[in-house]
Every structure is written in structure tokens, then in C-alpha cells.
C-alpha positions in Angstrom: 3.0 16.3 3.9 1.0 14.0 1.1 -2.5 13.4 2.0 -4.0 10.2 2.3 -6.7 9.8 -0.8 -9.4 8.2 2.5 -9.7 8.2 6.4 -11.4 5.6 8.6 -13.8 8.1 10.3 -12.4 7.1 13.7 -8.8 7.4 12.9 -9.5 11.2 11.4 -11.6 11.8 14.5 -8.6 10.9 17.0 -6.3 12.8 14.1 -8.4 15.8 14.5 -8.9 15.8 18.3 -5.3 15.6 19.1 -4.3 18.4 16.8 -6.7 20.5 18.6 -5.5 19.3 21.5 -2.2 20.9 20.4 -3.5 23.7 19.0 -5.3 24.7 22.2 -2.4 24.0 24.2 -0.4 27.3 23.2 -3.5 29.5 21.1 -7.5 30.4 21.6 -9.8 28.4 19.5 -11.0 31.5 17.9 -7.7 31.6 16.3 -8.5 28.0 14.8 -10.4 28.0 11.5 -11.7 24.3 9.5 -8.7 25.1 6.6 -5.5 24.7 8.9 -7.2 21.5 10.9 -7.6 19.7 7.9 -3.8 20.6 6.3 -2.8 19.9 10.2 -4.2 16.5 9.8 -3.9 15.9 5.8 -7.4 16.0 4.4 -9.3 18.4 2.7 -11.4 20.4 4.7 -14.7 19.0 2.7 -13.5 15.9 4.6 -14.4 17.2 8.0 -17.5 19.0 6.8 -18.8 15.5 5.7 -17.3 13.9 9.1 -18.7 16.6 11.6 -21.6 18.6 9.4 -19.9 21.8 10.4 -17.1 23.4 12.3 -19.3 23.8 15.6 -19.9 20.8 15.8 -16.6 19.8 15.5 -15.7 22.3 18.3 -18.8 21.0 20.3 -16.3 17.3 20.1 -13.7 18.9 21.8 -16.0 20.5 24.2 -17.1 17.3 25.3 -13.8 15.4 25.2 -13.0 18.7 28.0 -16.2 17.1 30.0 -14.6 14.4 30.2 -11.3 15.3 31.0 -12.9 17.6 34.2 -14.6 14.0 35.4 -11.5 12.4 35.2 -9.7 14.9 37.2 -13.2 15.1 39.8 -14.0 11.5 39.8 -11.2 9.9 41.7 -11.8 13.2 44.6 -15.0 11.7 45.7 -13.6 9.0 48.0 -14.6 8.4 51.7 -13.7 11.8 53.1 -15.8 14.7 54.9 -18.1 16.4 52.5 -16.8 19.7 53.3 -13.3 18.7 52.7 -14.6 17.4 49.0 -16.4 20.1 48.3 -13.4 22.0 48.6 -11.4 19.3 47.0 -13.6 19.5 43.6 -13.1 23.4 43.8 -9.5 23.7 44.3 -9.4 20.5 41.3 -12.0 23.0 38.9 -9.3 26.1 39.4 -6.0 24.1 38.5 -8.1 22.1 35.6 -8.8 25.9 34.2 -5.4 27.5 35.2 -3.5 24.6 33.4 -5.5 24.1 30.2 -7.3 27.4 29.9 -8.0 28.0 26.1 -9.8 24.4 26.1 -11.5 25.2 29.5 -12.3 28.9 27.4 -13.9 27.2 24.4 -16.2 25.0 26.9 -17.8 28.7 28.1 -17.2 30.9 25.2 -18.7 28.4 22.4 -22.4 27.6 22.5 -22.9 24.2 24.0 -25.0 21.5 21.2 -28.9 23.1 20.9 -29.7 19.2 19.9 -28.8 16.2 18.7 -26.8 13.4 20.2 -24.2 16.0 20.9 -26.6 17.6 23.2 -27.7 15.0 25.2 -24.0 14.3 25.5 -23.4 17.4 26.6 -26.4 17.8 29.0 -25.5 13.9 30.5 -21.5 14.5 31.4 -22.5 18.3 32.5 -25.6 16.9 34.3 -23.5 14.1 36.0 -20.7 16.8 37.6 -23.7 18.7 39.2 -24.7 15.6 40.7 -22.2 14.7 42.8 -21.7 18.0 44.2 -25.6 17.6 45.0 -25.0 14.5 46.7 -22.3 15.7 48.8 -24.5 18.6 49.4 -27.0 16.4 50.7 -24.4 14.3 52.8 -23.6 17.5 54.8 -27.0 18.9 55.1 -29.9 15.8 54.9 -32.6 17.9 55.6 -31.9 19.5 51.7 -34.6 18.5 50.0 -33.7 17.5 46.4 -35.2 21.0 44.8 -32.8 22.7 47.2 -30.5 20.8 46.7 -30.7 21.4 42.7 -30.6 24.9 43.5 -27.8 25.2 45.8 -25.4 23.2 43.8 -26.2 25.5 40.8 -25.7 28.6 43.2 -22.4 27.6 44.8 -20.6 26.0 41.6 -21.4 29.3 40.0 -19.7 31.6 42.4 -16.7 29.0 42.1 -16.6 29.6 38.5 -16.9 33.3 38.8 -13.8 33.1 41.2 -11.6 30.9 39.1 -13.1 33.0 35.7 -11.4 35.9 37.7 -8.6 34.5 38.6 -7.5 33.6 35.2 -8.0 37.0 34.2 -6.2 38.4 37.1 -9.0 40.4 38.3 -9.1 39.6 41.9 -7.0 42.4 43.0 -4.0 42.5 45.8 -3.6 42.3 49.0 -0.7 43.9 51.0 1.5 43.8 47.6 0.8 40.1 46.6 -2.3 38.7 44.0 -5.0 36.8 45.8 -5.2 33.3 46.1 -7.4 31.5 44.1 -7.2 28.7 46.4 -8.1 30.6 49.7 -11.1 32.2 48.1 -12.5 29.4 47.3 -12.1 27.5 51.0 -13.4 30.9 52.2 -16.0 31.0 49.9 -17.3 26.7 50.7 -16.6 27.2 54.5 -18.8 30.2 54.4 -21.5 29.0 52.0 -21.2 25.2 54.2 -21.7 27.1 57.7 -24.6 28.8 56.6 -26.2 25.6 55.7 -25.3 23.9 58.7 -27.2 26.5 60.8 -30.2 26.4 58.2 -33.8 25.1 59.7 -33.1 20.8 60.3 -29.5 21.4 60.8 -27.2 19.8 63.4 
């Protein structure tokens, strides 16, 4: 393949984010290195260093293109229905997100997010925005949350959902009666049980 003598940085950019794309579509990034990018997509590999700064920080690019894939997949579950059935609804859509593209959802855990930068605050923002609206609907079931608890709370349930789908992809959620555990019934169990609790907390209905 003859490589082009320049690249428009936001052609390479789009270049480069669609060959990881297809990279992490069959192999871990771990298994990615700077070199076979940039003969994937026909520049030296100086040419991304002076693009990105360094190869994190390309990675941390496709980390937050993966942000915005999850939104995409959350946003259009947050229509007019019963908190509890969205709460459930964002769970279930987290778990087939991860299931279906799990060496992109991998590198969004396994890297190290941006420490600063407009990367970070990128980060932070689309990260900051998903915990949101599962506060909100938090607060929609429960009013009487205050918005510390409700902070909390949000932090403390989406973080036993991620231990259950982080299990479930590594098929460490044992058997019952012969047959693998649901991913999907753990996590209704684990939101109706969580949900009840908070509907019988002090101010509830």
C-alpha cells in the first residue's frame, strides 16, 4: 500500500479510529502497538506521535469515542417510562454493550483514563453525564434522596452492575442446576432489590 507523503489531521484521525475499531473488533488493545496502526493506515508512526503526543493518548481517543457509543446506546432508553423499569433498562443495555464489543469496553477499564488535559475533561464530562441520569432517575423513584445520596447511591449501584457484567464476561458467575447464570436476571434481581430497599427508606412511599 503507498503512503500518502501528508494527512489532513482529521482525515488520519477518522483513518486511525476506524482501524482500531477493526482492530478491536477480533483482538485486545494490548496486542495493538503505534508501528502496525500507522502501516494499517499508511503513515509513519512519527505521524501519529506528532498528531496524538503519544500512544495513550491515542488510546484515551478511542476511549472516549466508547463513551460515546454507551450514550448512544443509553440515551434513547430514558423515555417516559417507570424509573425502575429504566433503571433496569440502562443495566440490561450496559451488559449487551460489553458482551458485544468487549475488547473496546476492556480498554475503557483496563487503560488509565486522561490525568489532564482536554482529554480529561472530556472524559470526566461524557462519564459524568451517564451517572447523571441514573441519579435523576434515582431521584424520580425516591424524592426524598437528597442530591449527596443520591451521588452516592448511583456510584454504589452502577458499580455492583459492573462487577456483574465484568463477571459475566469472564464467566465467573457459576451454574445453576447445569445451565450458566443469567446476566440479565442478576441484574433485575440485583435493581429490584437495591429499588425496594429504597422505597422503604425514611420519606418513602
Amino acid at each position: 500500500m503507498a503512503r500518502p507523503r501528508q494527512h489532513a489531521p482529521e482525515a488520519l484521525h477518522a483513518q486511525v479510529m476506524a482501524a482500531c475499531d477493526a482492530w478491536l473488533q477480533e483482538h485486545p488493545a494490548h496486542m495493538l502497538s503505534l508501528r502496525a496502526l500507522a502501516r494499517e493506515v499508511g503513515c509513519a508512526p512519527s505521524t501519529l506521535l506528532k498528531l496524538y503526543g503519544s500512544f495513550g493518548n491515542l488510546l484515551q481517543h478511542v476511549n472516549i469515542e466508547t463513551l460515546a457509543r454507551l450514550r448512544g446506546v443509553i440515551e434513547p432508553l430514558l423515555a417516559d417510562v417507570a424509573p425502575e423499569e429504566r433503571l433496569k433498562a440502562l443495566a440490561r443495555a450496559y451488559w449487551q454493550f460489553a458482551r458485544q464489543d468487549a475488547y473496546r469496553w476492556q480498554l475503557l477499564f483496563d487503560y488509565p483514563l486522561a490525568q489532564e488535559g482536554e482529554l480529561d475533561q472530556r472524559q470526566n464530562e461524557m462519564i459524568e453525564g451517564l451517572f447523571l441520569r441514573v441519579e435523576a432517575t434515582l431521584k424520580e423513584y425516591q424524592p426524598a434522596l437528597d442530591d449527596p445520596e443520591a451521588r452516592r447511591l448511583s456510584r454504589t449501584l452502577w458499580g455492583s452492575v459492573h462487577g456483574l457484567v465484568q463477571l459475566g464476561l469472564n464467566e465467573r458467575l457459576g451454574h445453576w442446576q447445569g445451565e450458566p447464570l443469567e446476566v440479565g436476571e442478576l441484574l433485575d434481581q440485583l435493581l429490584s432489590t437495591i429499588l425496594a430497599g429504597l422505597r422503604q427508606a425514611p420519606g418513602g412511599s
